[in-house]
C-alpha positions as CSV (number, residue, x, y, z in Angstrom):
1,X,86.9,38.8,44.9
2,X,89.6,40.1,42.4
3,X,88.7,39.6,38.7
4,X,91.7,41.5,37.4
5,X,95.1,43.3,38.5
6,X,93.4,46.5,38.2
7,X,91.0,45.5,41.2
8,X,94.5,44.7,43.3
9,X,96.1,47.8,42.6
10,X,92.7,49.5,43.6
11,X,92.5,47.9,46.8
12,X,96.0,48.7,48.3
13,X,95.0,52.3,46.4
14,X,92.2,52.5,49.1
15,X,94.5,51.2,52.1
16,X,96.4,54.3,51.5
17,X,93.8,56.1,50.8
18,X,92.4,55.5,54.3
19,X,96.0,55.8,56.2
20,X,95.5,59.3,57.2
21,X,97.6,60.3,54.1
22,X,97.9,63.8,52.8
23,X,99.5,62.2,49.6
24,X,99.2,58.9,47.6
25,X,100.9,57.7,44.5
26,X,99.8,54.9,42.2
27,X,102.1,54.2,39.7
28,X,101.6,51.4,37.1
29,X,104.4,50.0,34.9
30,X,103.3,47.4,31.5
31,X,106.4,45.8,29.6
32,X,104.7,44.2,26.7
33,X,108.1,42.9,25.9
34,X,107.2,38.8,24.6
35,X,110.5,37.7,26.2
36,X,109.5,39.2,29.9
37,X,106.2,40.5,29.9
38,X,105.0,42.1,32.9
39,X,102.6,44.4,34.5
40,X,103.5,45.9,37.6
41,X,101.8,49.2,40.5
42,X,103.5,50.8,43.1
43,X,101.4,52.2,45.6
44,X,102.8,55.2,48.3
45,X,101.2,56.8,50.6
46,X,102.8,59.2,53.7
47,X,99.4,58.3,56.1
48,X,100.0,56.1,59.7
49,X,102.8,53.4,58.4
50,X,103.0,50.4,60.4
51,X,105.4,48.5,63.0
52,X,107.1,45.7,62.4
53,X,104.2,43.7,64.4
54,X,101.3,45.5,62.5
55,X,102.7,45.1,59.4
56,X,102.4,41.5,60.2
57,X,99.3,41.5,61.2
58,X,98.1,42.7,57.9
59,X,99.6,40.1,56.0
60,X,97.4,37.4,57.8
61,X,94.3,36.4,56.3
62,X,92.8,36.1,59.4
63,X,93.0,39.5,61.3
64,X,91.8,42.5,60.8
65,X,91.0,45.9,62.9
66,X,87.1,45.7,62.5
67,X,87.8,49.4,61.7
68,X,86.8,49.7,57.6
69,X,84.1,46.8,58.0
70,X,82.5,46.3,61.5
71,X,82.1,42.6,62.3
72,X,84.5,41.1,59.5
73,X,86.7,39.0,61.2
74,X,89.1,38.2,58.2
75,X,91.2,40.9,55.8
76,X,91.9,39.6,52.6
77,X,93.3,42.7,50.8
78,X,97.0,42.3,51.2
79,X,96.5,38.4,51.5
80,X,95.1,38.4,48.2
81,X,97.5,40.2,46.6
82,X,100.5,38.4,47.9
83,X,98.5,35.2,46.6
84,X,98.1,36.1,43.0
85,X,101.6,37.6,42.8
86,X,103.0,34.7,44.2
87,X,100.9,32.2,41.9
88,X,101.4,34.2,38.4
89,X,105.2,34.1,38.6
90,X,105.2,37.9,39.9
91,X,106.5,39.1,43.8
92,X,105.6,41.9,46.3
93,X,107.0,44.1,48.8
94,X,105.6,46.3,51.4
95,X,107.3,48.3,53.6
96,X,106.4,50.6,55.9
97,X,107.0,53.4,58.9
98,X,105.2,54.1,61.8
99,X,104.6,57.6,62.7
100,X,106.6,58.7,65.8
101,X,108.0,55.1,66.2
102,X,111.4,54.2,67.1
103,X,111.9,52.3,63.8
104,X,110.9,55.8,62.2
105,X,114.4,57.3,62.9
106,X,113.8,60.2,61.5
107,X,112.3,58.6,58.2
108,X,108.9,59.7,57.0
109,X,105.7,57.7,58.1
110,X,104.3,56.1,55.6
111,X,103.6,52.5,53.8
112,X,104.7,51.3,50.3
113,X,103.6,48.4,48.5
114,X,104.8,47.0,45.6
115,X,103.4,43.8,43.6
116,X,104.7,42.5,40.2
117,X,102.9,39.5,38.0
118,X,104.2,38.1,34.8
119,X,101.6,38.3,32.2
120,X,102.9,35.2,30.4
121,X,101.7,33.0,32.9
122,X,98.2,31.4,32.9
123,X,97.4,32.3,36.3
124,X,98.0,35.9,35.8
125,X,94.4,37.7,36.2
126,X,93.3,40.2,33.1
127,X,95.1,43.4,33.5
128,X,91.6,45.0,33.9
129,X,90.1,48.7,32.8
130,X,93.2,51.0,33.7
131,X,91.3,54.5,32.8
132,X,88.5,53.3,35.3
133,X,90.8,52.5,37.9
134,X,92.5,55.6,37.2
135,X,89.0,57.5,37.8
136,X,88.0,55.1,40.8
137,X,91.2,56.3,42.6
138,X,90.8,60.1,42.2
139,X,87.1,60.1,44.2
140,X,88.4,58.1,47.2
141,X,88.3,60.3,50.1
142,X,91.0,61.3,52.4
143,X,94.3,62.6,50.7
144,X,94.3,66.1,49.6
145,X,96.7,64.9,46.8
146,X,96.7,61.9,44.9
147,X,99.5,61.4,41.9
148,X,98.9,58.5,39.5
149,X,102.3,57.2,37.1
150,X,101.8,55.3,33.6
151,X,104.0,53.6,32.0
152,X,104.0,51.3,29.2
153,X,106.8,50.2,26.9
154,X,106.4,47.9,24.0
155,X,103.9,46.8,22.0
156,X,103.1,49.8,19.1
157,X,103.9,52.7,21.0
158,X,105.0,53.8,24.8
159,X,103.2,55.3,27.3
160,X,104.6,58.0,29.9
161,X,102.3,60.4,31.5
162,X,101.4,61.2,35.6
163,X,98.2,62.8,36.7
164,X,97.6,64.5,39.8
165,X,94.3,64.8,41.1
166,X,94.4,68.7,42.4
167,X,95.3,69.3,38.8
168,X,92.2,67.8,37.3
169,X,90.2,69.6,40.1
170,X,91.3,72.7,38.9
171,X,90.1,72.3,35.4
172,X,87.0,70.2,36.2
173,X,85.6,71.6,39.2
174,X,84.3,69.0,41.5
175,X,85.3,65.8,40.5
176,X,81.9,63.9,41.6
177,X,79.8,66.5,39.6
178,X,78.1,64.5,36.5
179,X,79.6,66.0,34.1
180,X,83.2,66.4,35.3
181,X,83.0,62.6,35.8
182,X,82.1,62.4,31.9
183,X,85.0,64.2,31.2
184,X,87.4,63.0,33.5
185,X,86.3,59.7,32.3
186,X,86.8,61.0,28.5
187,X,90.2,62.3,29.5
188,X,91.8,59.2,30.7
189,X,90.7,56.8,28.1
190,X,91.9,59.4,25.7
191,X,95.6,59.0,27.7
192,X,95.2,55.5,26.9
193,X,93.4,55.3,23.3
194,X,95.3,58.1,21.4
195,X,99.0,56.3,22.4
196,X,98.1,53.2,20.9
């Protein structure tokens, strides 16, 4: 179950993630703004991408590939998020190419999803722990690169920063090492706590 928009944005992360991507990009977006407040993630990865018919597929409830968790017959992921957009005011989008498909045309493969919620409305879930999703995304496996956006605007002051995993290693060392999870931890509250 999701407890908070963080958890979303982290599971659509990991879809990517798990695409066969080279690269994915997370980028959240907060407008604190009291007339529209909103909270919104983009997700992009250039792994698989889907046809028309699979991309269908994943927005039922009711199917999934068995692939990521042998013997579930249900894939709530996507279904989930389209729910609790759709319920706190807020939309989505996902679009997506299929590697070597017709549809492809030349286009790079590749899915992007995109899910807004209005944080004005009493369905909206908590935003969540950003810095911990932040550091949950840069340890999943797969992508050699993985580029995460922030942006706030409103409320005291404005945040603008982007991360990119390779970056980090190069400082850190191996990110699962102990200690460069303390730090990388350390790091990306201080992105959030020293711009407030």
């Amino acid at each position: 179950m999701h407890f908070s928009l963080t958890d979303l944005a982290a599971d659509i992360t990991q879809n990517g993630a798990e695409s066969g991507a080279d690269l994915v990009e997370l980028e959240l977006e907060e407008t604190l703004i009291p007339a529209k407040p909103e909270f919104r993630f983009i997700v992009q990865d250039n792994g698989r991408g889907m046809d028309k018919a699979e991309l269908t597929r994943a927005l039922d409830p009711f199917v999934t590939d068995g692939i990521k968790h042998p013997g579930r017959k249900v894939g709530l992921g996507i279904p989930f998020l389209i729910q609790t957009a759709s319920q706190s005011g807020g939309g989505w989008d996902i679009r997506s190419v299929k590697a070597g498909s017709e549809e492809a045309g030349g286009k790079s493969p590749g899915t992007r999803s995109e899910a807004w919620f209005d944080l004005s409305n009493v369905d909206t879930p908590p935003v969540g722990d950003i810095p911990g999703l932040f550091r949950t995304v840069l340890l999943f496996a797969g992508p050699k690169e993985i580029v995460l956006k922030r942006k706030r605007r409103g409320g005291e002051k404005d945040l603008d920063y982007e991360i990119k995993k390779t970056e980090l290693a190069d400082v850190l060392g191996d990110l699962e090492d102990a200690s460069s999870l303390v730090l990388l931890g350390k790091y990306l509250r201080s992105l959030e706590n020293d711009n407030e």
